[in-house]
N, C-alpha and C positions, 0 to 999 in steps of 0.2 A: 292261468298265468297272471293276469293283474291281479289275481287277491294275495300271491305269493308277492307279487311287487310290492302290491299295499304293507304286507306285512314288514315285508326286508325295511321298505321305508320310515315304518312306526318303529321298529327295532332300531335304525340306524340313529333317527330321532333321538330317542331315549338312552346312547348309548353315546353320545352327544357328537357321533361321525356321519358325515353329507354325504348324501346320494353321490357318489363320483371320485369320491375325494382320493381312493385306492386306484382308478384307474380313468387318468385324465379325457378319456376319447368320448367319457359317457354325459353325455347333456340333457337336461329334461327342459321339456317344452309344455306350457297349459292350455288348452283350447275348451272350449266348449262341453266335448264328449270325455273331458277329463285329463289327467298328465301324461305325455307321449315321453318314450326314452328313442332320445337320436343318440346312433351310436357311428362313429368313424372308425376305421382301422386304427391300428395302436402301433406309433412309433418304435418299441421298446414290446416285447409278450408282459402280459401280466405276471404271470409267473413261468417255470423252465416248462413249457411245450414242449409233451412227449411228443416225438417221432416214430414211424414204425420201427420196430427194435432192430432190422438189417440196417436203417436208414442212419438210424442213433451209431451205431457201433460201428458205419462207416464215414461217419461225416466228422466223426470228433477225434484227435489223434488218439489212435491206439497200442501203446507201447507193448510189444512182446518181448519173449525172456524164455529162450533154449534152455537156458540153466535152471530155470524155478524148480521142477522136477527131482533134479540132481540136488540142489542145496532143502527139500524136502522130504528125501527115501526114507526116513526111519518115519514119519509121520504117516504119509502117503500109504494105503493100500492097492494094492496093485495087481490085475487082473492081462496075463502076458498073452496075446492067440497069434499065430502065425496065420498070412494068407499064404492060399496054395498057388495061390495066381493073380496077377490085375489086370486090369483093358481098361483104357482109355476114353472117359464119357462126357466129353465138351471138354471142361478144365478141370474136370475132378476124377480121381482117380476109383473104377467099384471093383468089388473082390470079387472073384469068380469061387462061387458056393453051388456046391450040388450044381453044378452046370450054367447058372442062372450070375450074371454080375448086380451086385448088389453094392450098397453103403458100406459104410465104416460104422454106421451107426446098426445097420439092419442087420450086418455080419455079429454085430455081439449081442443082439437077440437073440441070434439063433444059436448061439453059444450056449446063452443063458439057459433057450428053451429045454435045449439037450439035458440040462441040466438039473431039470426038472421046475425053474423057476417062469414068471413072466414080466414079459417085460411091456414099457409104455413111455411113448415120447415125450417129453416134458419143456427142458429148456426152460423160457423165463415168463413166456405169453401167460400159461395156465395160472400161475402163480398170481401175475398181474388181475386175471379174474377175478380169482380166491378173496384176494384183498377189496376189489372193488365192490364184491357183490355182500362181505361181512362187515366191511369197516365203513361203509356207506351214510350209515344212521350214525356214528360219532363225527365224520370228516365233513357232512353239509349239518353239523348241528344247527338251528336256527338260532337257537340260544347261545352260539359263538361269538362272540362281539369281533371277532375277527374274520368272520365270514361276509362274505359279496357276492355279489352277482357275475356271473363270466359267462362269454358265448365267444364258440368257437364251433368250425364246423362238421358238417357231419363226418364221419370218417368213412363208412360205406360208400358211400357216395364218391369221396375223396380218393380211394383206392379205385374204384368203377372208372376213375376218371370224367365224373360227371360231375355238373353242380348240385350242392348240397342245400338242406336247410340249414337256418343258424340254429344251435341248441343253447342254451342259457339253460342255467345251472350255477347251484352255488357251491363255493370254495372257499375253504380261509388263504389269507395270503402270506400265509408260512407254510402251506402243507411242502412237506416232502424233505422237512430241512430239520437237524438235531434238533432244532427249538422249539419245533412243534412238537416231535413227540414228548418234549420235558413239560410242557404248557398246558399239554390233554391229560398229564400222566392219572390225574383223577377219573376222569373219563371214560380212559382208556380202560384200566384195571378196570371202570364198573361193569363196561362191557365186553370184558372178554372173563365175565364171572366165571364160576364153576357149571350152571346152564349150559353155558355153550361150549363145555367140552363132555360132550353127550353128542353119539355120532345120531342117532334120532331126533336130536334137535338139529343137528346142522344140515342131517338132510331135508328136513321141513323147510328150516331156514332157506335152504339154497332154491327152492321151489318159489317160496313166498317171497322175500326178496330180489329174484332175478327182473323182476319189469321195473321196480322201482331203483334199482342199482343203476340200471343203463344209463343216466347220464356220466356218472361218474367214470361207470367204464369206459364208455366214449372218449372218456378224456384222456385214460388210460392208456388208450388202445387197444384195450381188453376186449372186443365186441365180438371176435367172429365166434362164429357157433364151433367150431373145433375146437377153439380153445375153451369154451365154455364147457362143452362135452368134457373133455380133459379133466377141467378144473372136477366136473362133479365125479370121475373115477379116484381124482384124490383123496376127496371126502371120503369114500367107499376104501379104500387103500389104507392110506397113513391113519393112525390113533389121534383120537381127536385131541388132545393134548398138544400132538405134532403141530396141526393145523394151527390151533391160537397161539403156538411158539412162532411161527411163520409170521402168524399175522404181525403180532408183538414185532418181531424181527425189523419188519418191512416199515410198519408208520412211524417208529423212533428212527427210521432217516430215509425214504422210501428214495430219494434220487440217487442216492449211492449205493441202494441195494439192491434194484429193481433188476440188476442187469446181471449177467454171466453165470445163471443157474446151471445146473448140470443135462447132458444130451438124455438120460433115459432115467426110469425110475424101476428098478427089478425089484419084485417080490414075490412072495409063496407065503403059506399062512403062517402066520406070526411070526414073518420076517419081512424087509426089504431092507434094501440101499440105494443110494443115488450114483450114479457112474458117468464120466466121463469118459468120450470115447475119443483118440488121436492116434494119429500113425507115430511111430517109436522115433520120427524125430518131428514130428510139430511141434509149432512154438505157441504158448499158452498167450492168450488173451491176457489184456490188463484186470477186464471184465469176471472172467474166468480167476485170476488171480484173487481178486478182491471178492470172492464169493468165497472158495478156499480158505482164507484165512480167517476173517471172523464165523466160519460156519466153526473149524478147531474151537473158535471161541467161548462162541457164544451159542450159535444153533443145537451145534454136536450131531448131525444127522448121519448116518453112516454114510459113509463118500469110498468109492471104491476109483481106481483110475485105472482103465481099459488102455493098453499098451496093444496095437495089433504091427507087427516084420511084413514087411514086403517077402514076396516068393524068394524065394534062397537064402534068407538070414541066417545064419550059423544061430541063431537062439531055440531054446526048444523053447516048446510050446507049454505053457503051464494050464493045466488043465483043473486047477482047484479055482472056483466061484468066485 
């Protein structure tokens, strides 16, 4: 750790920005045994601190829209299933399949699986991984004139509800915002070359990279081992092509993107899609929305949306994928 200080500090030198100057709480002191960094809490976050993603998407308003659906149908693909039954499980409602009540989410599994496809829980964690554990070596570039030093704490420990270590690590202080990814655009294209869309390299990569990503992920939120697990069946899933479209996706504006991915990911060989799954009248997320439309755009991933009737709905049941 001090030769990484020394470094950041010869760089900062020559790049004619002060130890501190990005994030005022940081003081250095010289003694004896050489420069000490005091550090105080910070009035103001360095930059937008992620939150656990239930945490994020309930702390911050989040507008819903009954209608989005309706002013979408001719875009929208749509996967219609009736439940035969529901019961009551705290405040959420599970389907009663083959005897057993289950999710909204596990009931179009087994839809799917019928169907001769599989399926795999996704959401927005894994993704979160993906980007932390490849985009690592561009986003703490040392050679960033925009990069610093940040510590923040641990997150394991944070969730355990215990005290943690401080982790320090470095960040530029525009990551996550349009202007970074305009600012790396060099960067960026060199490393998401033709190399790494070769799924044998990425799974090397995902091997060889994973201990030196963790801070980043940390930051992320990206740590737990499920979601990591996850992340590497995507790799094995989607064409790696998919994968650095993802990644591209996520760093040209990662705090507007990061959120509202879809509930599961179905596929069979040489297919899948991503699916949203809600009862036939939930109201969609903001989150959810703003995944939806530049995915039309820009992504283009196949997006199917799982429509599941409460027991007695006059609808039949569509039974095509």
């Amino acid at each position: 750790r001090p030769i990484q200080l020394r470094r950041c500090r010869a760089g900062r030198a020559r790049s004619g920005v002060t130890i501190g100057e990005s994030w005022p709480s940081v003081r250095w002191s010289y003694s004896p045994s050489g420069p000490r960094c005091m550090v105080s809490r910070p009035k103001k976050s360095l930059a937008p601190q992620p939150q656990p993603l239930e945490r994020k998407l309930r702390n911050r308003p989040c507008r819903k829209s009954s209608s989005y659906t309706r002013r979408h149908q001719n875009t929208l693909k749509k996967v219609t299933l009736d439940s035969i039954g529901t019961v009551k499980a705290g405040e959420k409602a599970r389907i009663i399949d083959s005897g057993t009540p289950v999710s909204p989410e596990e009931f179009a599994c087994r839809h799917f699986s019928r169907k001769g496809y599989q399926a795999i829980f996704v959401e927005s964690a894994p993704f979160h991984a993906l980007f932390g554990l490849y985009m690592w070596l561009v986003i703490q570039d040392p050679s960033d004139p925009h990069v610093r030093i940040v510590g923040f704490g641990d997150r394991t420990s944070f969730e355990a509800g215990l005290p943690g270590r401080q982790i320090w690590t470095h960040l530029p202080d525009d990551f996550g915002t349009p202007g970074y990814g305009r600012r790396r655009l060099a960067a960026i294209q060199e490393h998401l070359s033709p190399y790494m869309q070769d799924r044998d390299e990425l799974e090397w990569l995902f091997d060889y990279w994973l201990a030196p990503s963790e801070p980043l992920r940390q930051y992320l939120w990206a740590h737990r081992e499920e979601d990591i697990e996850t992340a590497r069946r995507l790799i094995q899933i989607l064409p790696p092509e998919v994968i650095c479209n993802i990644l591209r996706y996520l760093v040209d504006d990662y705090w507007h993107r990061y959120c509202g991915w879809p509930d599961l990911l179905v596929y069979r060989k040489n297919e899948f899609f991503f699916t949203e799954v809600k009862w036939s009248r939930a109201e969609w997320q903001e989150a959810q929305q703003n995944w939806v439309r530049p995915n039309d755009q820009i992504l283009k991933l196949p997006f199917k949306l799982v429509k599941i009737h409460r027991a007695n709905s006059s609808r039949s049941s569509d039974t095509s994928a």
